[in-house]
C-alpha positions in Angstrom: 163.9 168.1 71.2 163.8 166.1 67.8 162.6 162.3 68.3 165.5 160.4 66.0 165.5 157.1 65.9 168.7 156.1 67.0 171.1 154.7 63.7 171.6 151.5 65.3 167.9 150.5 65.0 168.6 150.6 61.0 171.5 148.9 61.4 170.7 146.3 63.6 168.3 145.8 60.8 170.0 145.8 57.7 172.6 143.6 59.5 169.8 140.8 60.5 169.5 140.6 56.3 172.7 140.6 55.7 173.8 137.7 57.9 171.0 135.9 56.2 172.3 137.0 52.4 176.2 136.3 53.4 174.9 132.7 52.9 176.3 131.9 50.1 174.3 128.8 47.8 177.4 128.0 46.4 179.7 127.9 49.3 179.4 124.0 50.0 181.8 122.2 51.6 183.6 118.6 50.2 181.7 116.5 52.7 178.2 118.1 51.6 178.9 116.9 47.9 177.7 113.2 49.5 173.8 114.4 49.3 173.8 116.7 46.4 175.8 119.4 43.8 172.7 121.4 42.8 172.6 125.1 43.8 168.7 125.2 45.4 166.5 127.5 43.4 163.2 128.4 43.3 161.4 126.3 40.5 158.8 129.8 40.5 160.8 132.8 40.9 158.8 135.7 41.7 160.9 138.3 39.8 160.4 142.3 40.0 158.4 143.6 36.6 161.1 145.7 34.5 158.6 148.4 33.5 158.2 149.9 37.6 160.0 149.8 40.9 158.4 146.7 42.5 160.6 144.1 45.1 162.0 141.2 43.9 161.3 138.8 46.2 164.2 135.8 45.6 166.7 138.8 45.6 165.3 140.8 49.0 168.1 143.1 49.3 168.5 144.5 53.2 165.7 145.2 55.6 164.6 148.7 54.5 163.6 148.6 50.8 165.9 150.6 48.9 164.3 153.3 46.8 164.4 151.3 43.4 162.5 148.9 43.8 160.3 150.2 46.7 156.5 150.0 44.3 154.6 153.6 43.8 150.9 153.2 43.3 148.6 156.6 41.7 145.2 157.1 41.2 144.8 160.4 39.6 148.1 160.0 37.9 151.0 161.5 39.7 150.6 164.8 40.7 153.6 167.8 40.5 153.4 169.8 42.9 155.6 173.5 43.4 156.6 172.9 47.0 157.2 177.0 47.0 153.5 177.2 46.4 152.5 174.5 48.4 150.4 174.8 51.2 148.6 172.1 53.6 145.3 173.5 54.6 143.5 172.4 58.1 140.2 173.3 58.2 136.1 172.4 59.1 135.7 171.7 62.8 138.6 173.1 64.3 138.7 176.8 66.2 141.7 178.0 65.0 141.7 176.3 60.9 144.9 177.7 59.5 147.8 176.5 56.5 151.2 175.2 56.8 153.9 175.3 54.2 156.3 172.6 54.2 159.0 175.0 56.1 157.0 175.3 58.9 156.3 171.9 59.1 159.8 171.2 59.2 160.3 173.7 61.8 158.2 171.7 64.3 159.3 168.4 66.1 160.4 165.9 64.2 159.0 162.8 64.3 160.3 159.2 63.2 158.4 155.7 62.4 160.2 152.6 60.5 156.9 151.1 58.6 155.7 148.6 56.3 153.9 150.1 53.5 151.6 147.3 51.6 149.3 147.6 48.6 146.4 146.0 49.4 146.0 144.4 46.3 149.4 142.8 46.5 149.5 139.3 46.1 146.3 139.2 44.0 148.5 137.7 41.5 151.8 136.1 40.7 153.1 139.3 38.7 151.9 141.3 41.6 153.8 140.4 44.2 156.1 142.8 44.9 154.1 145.8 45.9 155.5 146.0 49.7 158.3 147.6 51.3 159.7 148.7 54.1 160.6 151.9 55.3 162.1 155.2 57.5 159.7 157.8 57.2 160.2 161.4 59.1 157.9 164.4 59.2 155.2 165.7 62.3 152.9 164.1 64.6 149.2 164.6 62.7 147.6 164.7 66.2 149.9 167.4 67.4 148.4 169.6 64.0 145.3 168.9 64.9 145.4 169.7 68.9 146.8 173.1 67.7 144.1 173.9 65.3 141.4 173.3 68.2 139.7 170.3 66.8 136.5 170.6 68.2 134.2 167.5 70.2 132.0 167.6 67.6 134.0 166.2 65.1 134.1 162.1 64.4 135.8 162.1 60.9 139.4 163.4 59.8 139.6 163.5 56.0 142.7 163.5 53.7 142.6 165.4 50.7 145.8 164.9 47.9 146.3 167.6 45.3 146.0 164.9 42.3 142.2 164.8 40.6 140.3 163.7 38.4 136.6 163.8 37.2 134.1 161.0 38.3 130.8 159.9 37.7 128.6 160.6 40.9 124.3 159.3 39.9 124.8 160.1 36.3 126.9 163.6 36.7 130.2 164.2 36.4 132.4 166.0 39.2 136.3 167.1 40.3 137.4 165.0 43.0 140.3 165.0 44.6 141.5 161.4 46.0 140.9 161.2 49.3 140.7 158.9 52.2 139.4 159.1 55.7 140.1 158.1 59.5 138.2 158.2 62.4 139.5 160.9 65.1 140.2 158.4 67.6 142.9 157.0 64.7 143.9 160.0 63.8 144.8 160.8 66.6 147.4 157.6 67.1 150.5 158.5 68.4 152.5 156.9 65.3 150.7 158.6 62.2 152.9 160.8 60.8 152.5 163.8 57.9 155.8 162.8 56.2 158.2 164.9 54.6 161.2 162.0 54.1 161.6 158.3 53.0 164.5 156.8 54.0 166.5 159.8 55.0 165.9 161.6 52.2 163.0 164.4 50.9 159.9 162.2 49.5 160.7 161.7 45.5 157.6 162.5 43.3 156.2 159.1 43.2 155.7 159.0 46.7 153.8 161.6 47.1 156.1 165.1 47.9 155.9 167.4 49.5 154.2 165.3 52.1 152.1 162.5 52.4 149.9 160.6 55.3 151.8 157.6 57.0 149.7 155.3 58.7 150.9 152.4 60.1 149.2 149.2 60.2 147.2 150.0 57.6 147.3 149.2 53.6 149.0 152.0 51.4 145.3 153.6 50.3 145.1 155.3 53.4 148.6 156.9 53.0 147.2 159.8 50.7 150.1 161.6 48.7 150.6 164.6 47.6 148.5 165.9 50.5 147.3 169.3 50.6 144.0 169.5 52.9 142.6 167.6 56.1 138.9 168.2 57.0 137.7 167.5 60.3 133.9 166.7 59.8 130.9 165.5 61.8 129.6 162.7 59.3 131.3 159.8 57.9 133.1 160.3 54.6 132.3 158.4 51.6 134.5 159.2 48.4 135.2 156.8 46.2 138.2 155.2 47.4 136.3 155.2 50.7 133.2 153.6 50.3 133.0 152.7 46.5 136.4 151.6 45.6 138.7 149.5 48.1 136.0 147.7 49.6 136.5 143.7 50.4 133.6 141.3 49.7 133.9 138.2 52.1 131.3 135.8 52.7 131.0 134.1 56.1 129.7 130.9 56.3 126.9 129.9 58.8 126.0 126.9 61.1 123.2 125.9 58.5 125.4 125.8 55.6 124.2 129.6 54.3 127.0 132.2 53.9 126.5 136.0 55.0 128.3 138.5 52.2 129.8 141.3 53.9 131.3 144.5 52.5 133.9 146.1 54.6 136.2 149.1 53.7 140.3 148.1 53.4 141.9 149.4 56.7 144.0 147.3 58.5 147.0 145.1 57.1 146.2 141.5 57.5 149.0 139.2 59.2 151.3 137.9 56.3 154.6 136.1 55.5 155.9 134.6 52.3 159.5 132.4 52.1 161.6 134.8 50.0 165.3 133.0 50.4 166.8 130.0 49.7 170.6 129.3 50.2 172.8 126.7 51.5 174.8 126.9 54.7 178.3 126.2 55.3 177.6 123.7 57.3 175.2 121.5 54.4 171.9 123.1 55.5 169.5 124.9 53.4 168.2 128.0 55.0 164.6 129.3 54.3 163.6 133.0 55.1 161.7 135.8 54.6 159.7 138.4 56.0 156.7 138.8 58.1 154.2 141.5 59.6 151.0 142.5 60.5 149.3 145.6 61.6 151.4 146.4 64.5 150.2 143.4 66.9 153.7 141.7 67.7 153.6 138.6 65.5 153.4 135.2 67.8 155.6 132.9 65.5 156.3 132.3 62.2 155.9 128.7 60.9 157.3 127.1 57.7 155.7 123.5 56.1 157.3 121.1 53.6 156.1 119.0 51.2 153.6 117.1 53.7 155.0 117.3 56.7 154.2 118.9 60.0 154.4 122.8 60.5 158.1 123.6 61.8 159.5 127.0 64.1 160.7 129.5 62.8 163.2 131.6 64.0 162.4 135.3 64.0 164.8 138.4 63.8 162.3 140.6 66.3 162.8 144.3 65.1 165.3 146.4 66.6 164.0 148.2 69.7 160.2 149.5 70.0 160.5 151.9 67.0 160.3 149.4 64.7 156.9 147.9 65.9 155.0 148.3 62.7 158.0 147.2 60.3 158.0 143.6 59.3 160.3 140.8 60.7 162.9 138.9 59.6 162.6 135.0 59.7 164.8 132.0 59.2 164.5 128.1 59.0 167.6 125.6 59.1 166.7 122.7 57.4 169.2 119.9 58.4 168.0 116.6 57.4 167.3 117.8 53.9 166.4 115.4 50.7 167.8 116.1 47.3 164.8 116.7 44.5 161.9 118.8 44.4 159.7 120.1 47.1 156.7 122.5 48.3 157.8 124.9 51.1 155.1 127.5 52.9 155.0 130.2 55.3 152.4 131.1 57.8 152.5 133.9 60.3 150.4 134.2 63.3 150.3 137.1 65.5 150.0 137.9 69.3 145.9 137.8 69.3 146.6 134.2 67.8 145.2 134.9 64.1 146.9 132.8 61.4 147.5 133.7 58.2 145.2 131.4 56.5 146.0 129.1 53.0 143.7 129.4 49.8 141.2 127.1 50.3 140.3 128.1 53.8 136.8 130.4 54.1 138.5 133.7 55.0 140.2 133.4 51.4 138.0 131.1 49.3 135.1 133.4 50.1 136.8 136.5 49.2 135.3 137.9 45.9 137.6 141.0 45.3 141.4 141.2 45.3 142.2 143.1 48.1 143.6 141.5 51.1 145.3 138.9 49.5 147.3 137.5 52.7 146.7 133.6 51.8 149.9 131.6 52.0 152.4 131.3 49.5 153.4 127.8 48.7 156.9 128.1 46.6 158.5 124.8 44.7 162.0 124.7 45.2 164.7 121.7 43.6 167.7 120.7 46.0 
């Protein structure tokens, strides 16, 4: 029997944003006009760009990212591929390596996960802010592929191999390479990754990698290889490019005797992060903050707003509808009753279940971070009431 996520998770959903968007900025009433007749605005709107899909924060539409504006990153260039030519080819330490076309994928179980897809170099700067979304993806369980094709014990490394290339520089020579990415068996093997066939209800668009791509959830977009046409169970570590040379974080870690440890780890896991993405005014005379917020599948803990100077204030959080939505982000909300006409700084923080914060810019976890990946500091946004 298919697993479906049932229509009301997505609706629950889109209906949490909604109720949030109905608030109208404009619709004050006569006894508000006492404290102030300025529409709030952000004094730094964070736009989409015009020249590719990216989401525009100050204008976040519903809880699953319509196609439009949901961002498309490529490496190799995008890659057309002939679905009626198409294969997806299983092989290296498996006792029965065979090939799937994209019917007899489709032909198997069908398998559902709502995720948040992030680049992990979103938020590295202010006109790259957009480059998240949130999504229904469908296709079939990776780990029920690879328990058919015999994947053998002696196998520690499941590789990803997309059908866009390009020639690198390897010591001095030049070689083909495919873009590829990697995960461990015991992650491959995760009951939510997903070989997906369909975004949102409908067949993957070019961009996004059809015929099928790698969903991973928890994890930044450049383990979601597109356009994917071979997996590779091996028994050493991978290290292409986008492995172990590219998409790597430099951090330094700073030590008891005031000496810092540089360390070099490969981007994996999403980092908890929020950011305040509305601003409206209620019916009743109070401005309402939101936004989203997620992590890499731990349920989040709270989500915490600040303003101006002032102490760190609840949140209220819109939890995702039912389990299947444990790796999309949250919805969050702050009524802010005893505001003040005139300018002010607002910023979100997020802090998940294991009690990790999302840390601000000047704290070591940030401050220390040398390359642009994993940009999950807080946001601070200036707002006029």
């Amino acid at each position: 029997m298919a697993s479906r996520i049932n229509r009301r998770t997505i609706v629950k959903g889109v209906l949490a944003t909604a109720a949030l968007a109905s608030i109208n900025p404009l619709s004050v009433g006569a006894s508000d006009t006492q404290k102030t007749e300025t529409t709030p605005s952000f004094l730094d709107p964070l736009p989409a760009p015009a020249d590719r899909p990216m989401l525009d924060w100050d204008h976040l539409p519903q809880w699953l990212t319509p196609m439009p504006t949901f961002f498309a990153v490529s490496h190799y260039g995008t890659k057309k591929v002939d679905a009626s030519h198409w294969r997806l080819e299983i092989a290296g330490l498996f006792n029965n390596p065979r090939s799937f076309t994209l019917d007899e994928l489709k032909q198997r179980r069908r398998k559902e996960i709502i995720a948040t897809l992030e680049c992990s170099g979103n938020g590295s700067a202010k006109t790259f802010m957009g480059a998240v979304g949130n999504a229904h993806w469908a296709g079939v369980s990776l780990g029920s592929l690879l328990k058919e094709c015999g994947l053998t014990n002696d196998a520690i490394e499941i590789v990803f191999l997309g059908a866009d290339q390009k020639t690198e520089k390897i010591k001095e020579h030049d070689y083909l390479q495919n873009f590829g990415r990697s995960l461990s068996v015991k992650d491959a093997m995760r009951d939510e990754i997903i070989l997906a066939y369909e975004m949102n209800g409908q067949p993957l668009t070019l961009d996004h990698g059809f015929p099928l791509r790698l969903i991973v959830p928890g994890w930044y977009g450049i383990a979601w290889v597109k356009w994917l046409s071979r997996i590779e169970a091996q028994d050493r570590r991978f290290m292409g490019r986008f492995m172990a040379r590219d998409y790597v974080t430099i951090r330094g870690e700073p030590m008891p005797d005031g000496s810092v440890i540089w360390k070099e780890t490969s981007v994996t896991r999403l980092n908890v992060k929020s950011i305040v993405a509305s601003l409206a005014k209620a019916p009743n005379g109070a401005v309402i903050f939101g936004g989203p917020a997620w992590t890499d599948g731990i349920p989040l803990k709270s989500v915490e707003l600040k303003i101006d100077d002032g102490p760190w204030r609840a949140a209220k959080i819109e939890a995702p509808p039912e389990h299947h939505a444990k790796y999309a982000w949250s919805l969050w909300n702050y009524e802010w009753k005893d505001w003040t006409p005139g300018e002010h700084i607002v910023v979100s923080r997020a802090i998940d279940a294991r009690g990790i914060v999302q840390p601000s810019a000047d704290e070591p976890y940030i401050r220390l971070k040398k390359t642009y990946y994993e940009a999950n500091q807080q946001y601070p946004r200036r707002i006029r009431l």
